[in-house]
FITOR-859490 format. One record per atom (N, C-alpha, C): residue number from 1; atom name; y negated, x, z negated. Coordinates in Angstrom, 1 decimal. Example, Ala and Ser with C-alpha at 12.3 -4.5 7.8 and 13.67 -1.06 7.14 Angstrom:
// FITOR-859490
<r resi="1" name="N" v="5.7" u="13.2" w="-7.8"/>
<r resi="1" name="CA" v="4.5" u="12.3" w="-7.8"/>
<r resi="1" name="C" v="3.3" u="13.2" w="-7.8"/>
<r resi="2" name="N" v="2.2" u="12.8" w="-7.1"/>
<r resi="2" name="CA" v="1.1" u="13.7" w="-7.1"/>
<r resi="2" name="C" v="0.0" u="12.9" w="-7.9"/>
END
This chain:
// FITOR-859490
<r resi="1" name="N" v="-8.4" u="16.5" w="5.5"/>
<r resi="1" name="CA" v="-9.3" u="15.8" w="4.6"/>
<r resi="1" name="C" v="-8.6" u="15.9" w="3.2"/>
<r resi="2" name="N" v="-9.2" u="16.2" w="2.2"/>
<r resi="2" name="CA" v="-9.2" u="16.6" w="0.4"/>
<r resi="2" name="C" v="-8.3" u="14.8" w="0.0"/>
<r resi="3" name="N" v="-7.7" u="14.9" w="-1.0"/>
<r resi="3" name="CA" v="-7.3" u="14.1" w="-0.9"/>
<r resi="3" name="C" v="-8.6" u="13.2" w="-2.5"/>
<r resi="4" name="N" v="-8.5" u="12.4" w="-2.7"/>
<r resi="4" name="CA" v="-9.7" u="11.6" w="-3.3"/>
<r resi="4" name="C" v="-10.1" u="10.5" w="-2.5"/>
<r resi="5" name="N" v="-10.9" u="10.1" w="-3.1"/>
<r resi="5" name="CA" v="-12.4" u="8.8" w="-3.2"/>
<r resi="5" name="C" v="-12.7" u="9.4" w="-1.5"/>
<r resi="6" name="N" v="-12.9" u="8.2" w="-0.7"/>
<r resi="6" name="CA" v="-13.9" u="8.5" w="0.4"/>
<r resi="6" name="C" v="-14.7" u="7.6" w="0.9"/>
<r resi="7" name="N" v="-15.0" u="6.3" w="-0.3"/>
<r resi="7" name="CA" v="-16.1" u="5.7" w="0.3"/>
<r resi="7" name="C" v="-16.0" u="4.5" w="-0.9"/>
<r resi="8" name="N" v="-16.9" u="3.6" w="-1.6"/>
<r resi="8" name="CA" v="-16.7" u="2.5" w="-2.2"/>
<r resi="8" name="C" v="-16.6" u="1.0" w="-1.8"/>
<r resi="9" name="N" v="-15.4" u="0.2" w="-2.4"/>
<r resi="9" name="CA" v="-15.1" u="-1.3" w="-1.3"/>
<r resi="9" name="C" v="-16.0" u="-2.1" w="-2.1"/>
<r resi="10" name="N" v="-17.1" u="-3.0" w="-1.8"/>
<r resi="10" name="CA" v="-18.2" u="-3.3" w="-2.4"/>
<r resi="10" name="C" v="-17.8" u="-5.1" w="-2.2"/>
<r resi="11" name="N" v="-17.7" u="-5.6" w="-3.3"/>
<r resi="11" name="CA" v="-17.5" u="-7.3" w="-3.0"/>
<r resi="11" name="C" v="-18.8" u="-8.1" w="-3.3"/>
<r resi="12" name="N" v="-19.8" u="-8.8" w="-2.8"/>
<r resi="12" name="CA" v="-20.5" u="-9.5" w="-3.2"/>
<r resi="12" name="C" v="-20.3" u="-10.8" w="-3.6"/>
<r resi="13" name="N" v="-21.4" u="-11.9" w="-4.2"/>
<r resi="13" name="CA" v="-20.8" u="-13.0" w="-5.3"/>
<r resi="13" name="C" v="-20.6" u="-13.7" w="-4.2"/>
<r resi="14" name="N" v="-20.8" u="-13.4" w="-2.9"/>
<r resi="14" name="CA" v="-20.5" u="-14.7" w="-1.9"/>
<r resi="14" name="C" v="-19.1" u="-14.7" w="-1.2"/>
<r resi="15" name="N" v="-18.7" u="-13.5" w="-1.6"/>
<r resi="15" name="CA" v="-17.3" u="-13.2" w="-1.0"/>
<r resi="15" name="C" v="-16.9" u="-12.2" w="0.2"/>
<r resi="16" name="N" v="-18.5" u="-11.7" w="0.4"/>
<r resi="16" name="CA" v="-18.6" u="-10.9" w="1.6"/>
<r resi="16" name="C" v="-17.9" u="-9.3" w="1.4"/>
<r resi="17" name="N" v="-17.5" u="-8.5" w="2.2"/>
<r resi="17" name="CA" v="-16.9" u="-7.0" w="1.9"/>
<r resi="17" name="C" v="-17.9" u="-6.0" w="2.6"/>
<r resi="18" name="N" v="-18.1" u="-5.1" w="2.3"/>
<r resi="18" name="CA" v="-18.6" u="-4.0" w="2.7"/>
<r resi="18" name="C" v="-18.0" u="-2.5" w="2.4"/>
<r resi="19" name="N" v="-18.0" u="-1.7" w="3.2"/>
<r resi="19" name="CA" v="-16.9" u="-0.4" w="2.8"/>
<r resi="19" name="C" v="-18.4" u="0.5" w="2.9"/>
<r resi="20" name="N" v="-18.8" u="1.3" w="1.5"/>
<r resi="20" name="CA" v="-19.8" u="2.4" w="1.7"/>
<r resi="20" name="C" v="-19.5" u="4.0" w="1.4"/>
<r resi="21" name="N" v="-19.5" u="4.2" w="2.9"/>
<r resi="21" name="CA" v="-19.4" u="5.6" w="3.0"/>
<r resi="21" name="C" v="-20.2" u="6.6" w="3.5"/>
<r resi="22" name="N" v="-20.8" u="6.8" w="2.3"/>
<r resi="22" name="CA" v="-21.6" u="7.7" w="2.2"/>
<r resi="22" name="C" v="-23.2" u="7.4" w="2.7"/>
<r resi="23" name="N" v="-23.7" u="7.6" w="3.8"/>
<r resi="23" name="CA" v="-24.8" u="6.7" w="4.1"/>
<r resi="23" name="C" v="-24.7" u="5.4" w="5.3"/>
<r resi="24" name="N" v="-23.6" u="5.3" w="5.2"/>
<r resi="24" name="CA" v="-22.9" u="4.3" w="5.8"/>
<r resi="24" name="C" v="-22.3" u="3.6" w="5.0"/>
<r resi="25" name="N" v="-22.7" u="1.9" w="5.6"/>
<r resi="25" name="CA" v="-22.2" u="0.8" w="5.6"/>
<r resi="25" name="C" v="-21.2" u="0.4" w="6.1"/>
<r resi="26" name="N" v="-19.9" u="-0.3" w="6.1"/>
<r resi="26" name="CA" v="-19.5" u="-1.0" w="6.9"/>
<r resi="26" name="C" v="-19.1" u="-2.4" w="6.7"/>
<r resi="27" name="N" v="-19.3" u="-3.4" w="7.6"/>
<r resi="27" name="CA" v="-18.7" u="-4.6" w="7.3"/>
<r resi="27" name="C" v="-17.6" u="-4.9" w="7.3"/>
<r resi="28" name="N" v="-16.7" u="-5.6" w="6.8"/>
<r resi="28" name="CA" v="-15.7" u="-6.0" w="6.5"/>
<r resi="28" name="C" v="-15.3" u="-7.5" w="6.9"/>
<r resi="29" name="N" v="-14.8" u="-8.2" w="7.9"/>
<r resi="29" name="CA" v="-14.2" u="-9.4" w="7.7"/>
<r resi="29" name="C" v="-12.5" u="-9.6" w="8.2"/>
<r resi="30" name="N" v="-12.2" u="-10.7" w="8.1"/>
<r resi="30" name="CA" v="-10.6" u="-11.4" w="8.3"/>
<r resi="30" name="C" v="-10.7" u="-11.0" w="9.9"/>
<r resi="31" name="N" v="-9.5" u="-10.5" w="10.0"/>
<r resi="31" name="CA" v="-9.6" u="-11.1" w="11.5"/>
<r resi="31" name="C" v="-8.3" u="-12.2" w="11.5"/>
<r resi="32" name="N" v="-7.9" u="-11.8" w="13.1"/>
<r resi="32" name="CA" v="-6.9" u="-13.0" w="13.4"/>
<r resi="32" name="C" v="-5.2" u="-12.4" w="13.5"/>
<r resi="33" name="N" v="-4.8" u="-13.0" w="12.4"/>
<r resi="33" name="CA" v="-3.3" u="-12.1" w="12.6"/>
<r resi="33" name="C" v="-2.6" u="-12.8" w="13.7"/>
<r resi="34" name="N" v="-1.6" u="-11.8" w="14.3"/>
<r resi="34" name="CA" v="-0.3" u="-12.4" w="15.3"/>
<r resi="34" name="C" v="0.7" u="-12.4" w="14.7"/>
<r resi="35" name="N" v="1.8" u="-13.4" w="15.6"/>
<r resi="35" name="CA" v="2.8" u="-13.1" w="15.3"/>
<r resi="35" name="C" v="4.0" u="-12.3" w="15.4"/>
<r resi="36" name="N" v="3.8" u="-11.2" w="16.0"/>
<r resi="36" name="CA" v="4.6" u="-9.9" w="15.6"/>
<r resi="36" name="C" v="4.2" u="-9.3" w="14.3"/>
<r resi="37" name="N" v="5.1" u="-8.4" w="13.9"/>
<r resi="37" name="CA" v="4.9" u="-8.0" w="12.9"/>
<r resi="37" name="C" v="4.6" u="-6.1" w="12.9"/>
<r resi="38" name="N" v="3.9" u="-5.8" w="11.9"/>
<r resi="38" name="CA" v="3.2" u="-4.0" w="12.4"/>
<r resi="38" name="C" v="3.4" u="-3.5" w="11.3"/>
<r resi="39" name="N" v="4.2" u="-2.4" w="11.4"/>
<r resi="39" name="CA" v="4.0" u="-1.0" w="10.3"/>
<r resi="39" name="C" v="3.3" u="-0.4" w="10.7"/>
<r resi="40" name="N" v="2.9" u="0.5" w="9.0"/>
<r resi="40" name="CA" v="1.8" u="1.5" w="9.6"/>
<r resi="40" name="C" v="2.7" u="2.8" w="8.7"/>
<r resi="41" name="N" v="2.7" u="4.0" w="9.4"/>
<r resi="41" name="CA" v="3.5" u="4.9" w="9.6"/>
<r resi="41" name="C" v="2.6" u="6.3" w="9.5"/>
<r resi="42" name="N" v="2.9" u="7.1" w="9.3"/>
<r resi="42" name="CA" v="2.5" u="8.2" w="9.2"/>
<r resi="42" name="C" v="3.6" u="9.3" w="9.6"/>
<r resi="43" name="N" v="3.1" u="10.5" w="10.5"/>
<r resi="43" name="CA" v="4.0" u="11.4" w="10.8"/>
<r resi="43" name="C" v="3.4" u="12.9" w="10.9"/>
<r resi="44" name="N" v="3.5" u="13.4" w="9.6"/>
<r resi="44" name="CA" v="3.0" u="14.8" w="9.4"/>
<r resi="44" name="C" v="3.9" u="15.7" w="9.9"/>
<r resi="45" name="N" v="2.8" u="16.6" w="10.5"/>
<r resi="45" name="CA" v="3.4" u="17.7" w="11.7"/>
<r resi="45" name="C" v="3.2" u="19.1" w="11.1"/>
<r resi="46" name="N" v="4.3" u="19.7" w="10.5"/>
<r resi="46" name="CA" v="3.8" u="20.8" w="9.8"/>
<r resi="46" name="C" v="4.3" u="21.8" w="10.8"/>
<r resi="47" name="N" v="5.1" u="21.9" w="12.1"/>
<r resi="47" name="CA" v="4.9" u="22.1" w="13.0"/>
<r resi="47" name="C" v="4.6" u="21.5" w="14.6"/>
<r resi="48" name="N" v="4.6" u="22.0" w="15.7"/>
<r resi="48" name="CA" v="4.0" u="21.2" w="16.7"/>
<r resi="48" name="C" v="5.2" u="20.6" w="17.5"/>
<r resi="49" name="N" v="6.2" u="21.0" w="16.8"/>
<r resi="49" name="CA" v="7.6" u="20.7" w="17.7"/>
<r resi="49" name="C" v="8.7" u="19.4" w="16.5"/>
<r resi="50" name="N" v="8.5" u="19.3" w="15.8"/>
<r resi="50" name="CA" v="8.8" u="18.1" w="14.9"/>
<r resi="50" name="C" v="7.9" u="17.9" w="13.7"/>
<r resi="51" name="N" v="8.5" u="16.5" w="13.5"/>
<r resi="51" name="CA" v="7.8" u="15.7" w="12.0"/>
<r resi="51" name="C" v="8.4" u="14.6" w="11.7"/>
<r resi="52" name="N" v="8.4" u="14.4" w="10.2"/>
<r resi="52" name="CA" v="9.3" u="13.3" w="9.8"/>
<r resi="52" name="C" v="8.0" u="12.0" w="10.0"/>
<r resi="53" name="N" v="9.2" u="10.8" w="10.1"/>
<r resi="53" name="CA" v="8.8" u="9.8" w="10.5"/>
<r resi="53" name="C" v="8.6" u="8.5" w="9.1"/>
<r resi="54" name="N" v="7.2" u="8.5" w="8.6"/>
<r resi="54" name="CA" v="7.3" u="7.9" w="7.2"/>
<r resi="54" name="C" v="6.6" u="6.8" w="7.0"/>
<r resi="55" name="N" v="7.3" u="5.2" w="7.0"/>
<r resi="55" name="CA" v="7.0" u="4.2" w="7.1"/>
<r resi="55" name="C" v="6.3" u="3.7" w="6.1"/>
<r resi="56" name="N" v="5.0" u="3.5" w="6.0"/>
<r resi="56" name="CA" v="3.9" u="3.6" w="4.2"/>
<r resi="56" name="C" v="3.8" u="2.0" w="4.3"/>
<r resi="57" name="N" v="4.5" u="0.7" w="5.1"/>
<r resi="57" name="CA" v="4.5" u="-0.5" w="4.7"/>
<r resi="57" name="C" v="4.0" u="-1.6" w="6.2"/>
<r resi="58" name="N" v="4.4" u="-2.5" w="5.6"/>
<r resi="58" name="CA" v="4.0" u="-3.4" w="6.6"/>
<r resi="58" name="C" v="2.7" u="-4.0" w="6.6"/>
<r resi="59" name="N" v="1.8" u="-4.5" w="7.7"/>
<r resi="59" name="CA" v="0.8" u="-5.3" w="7.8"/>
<r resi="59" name="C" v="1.0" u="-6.8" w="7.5"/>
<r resi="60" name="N" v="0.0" u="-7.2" w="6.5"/>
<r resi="60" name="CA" v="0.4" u="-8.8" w="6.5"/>
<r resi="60" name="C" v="-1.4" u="-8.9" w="6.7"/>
<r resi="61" name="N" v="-2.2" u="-8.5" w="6.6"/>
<r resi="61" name="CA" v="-3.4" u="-9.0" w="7.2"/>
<r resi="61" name="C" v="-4.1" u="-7.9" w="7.5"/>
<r resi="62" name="N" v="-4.8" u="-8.4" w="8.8"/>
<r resi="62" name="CA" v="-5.9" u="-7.5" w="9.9"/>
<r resi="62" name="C" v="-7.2" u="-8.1" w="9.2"/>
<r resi="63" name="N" v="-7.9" u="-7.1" w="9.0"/>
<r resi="63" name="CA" v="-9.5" u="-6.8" w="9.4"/>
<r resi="63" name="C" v="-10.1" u="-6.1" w="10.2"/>
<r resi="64" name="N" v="-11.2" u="-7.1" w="10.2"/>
<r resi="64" name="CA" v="-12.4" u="-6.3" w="11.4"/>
<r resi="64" name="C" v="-13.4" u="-5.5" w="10.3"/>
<r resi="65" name="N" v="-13.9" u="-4.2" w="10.8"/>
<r resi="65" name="CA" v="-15.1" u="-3.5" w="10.3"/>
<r resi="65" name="C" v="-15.6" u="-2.8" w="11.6"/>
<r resi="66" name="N" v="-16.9" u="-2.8" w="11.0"/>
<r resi="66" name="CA" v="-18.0" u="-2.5" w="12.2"/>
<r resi="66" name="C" v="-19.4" u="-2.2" w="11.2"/>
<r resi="67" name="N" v="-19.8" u="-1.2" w="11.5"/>
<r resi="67" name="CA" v="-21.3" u="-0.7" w="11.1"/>
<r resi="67" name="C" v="-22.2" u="-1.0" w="10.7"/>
<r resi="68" name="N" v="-23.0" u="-1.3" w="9.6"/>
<r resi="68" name="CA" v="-24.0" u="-2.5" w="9.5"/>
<r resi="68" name="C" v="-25.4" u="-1.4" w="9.9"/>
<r resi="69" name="N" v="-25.7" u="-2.1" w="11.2"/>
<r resi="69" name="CA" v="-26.9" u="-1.1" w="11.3"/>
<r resi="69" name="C" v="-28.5" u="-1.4" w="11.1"/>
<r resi="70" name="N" v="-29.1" u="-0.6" w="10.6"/>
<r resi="70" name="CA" v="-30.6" u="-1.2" w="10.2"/>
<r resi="70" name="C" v="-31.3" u="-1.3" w="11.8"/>
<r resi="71" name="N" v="-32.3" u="-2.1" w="11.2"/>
<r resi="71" name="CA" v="-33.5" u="-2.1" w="12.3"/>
<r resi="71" name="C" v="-33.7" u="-1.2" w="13.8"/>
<r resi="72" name="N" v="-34.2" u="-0.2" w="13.2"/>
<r resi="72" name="CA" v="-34.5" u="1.3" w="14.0"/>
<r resi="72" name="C" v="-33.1" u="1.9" w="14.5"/>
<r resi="73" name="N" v="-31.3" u="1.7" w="13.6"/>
<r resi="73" name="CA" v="-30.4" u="2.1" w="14.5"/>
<r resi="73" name="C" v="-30.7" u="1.2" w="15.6"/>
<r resi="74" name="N" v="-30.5" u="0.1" w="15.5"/>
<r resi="74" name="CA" v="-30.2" u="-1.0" w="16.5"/>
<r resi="74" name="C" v="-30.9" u="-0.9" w="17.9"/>
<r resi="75" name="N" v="-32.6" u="-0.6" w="17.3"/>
<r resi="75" name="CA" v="-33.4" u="-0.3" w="19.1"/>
<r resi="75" name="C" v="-32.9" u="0.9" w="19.7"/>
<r resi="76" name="N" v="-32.6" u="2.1" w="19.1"/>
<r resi="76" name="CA" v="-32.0" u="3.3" w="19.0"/>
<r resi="76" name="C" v="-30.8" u="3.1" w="20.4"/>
<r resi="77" name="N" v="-30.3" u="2.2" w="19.4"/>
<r resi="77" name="CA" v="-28.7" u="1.6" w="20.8"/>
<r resi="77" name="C" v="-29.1" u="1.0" w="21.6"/>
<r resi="78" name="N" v="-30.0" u="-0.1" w="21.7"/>
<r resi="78" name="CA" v="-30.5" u="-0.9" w="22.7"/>
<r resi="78" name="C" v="-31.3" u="0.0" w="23.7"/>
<r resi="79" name="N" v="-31.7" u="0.8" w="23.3"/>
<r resi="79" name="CA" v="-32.6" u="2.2" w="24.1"/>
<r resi="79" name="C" v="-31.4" u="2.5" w="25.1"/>
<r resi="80" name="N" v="-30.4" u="3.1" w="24.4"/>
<r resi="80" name="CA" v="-29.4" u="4.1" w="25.2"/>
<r resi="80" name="C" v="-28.3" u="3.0" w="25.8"/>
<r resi="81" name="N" v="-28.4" u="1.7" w="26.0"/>
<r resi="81" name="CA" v="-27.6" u="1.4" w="26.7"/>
<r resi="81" name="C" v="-28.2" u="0.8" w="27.7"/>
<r resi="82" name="N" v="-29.4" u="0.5" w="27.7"/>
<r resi="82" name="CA" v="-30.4" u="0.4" w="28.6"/>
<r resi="82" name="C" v="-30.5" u="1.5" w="29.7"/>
<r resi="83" name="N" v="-30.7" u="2.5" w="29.3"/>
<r resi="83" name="CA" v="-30.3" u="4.0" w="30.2"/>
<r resi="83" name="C" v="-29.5" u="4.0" w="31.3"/>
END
């Protein structure tokens, strides 16, 4: 993936989040943090036999995102899990 812009973080006056990407929505809320603590890490493989190991920071809060789906997706799913 290009490096850039891949979607807009959209805040409403009520405090709600939305991530939009592209013709996709996503919701955004808090979730519930633990008490361990999580880095998030990245390890580019510029071959298949090693990669450096590069620590981009610590987690201090989790979110949940999940799809905001219209009408017509929703029966769509309700169709196919019905199946």
């Amino acid at each position: 993936m290009p490096e850039g812009s891949v979607g807009k973080l959209q805040i409403t006056k009520s405090g709600r989040m939305r991530l939009a990407l592209g013709s996709v929505d996503i919701a955004i809320e808090s979730g519930v943090n633990e008490g361990s603590m999580a880095e998030v890490v990245s390890i580019p493989l510029e071959n298949k036999d090693a990669g450096d190991f590069i620590v981009l920071g610590k987690i201090y809060q989790k979110m949940i995102m999940h799809p905001i789906l219209t009408d017509s997706e929703k029966e769509v799913k309700n169709e196919e899990t019905s199946e």
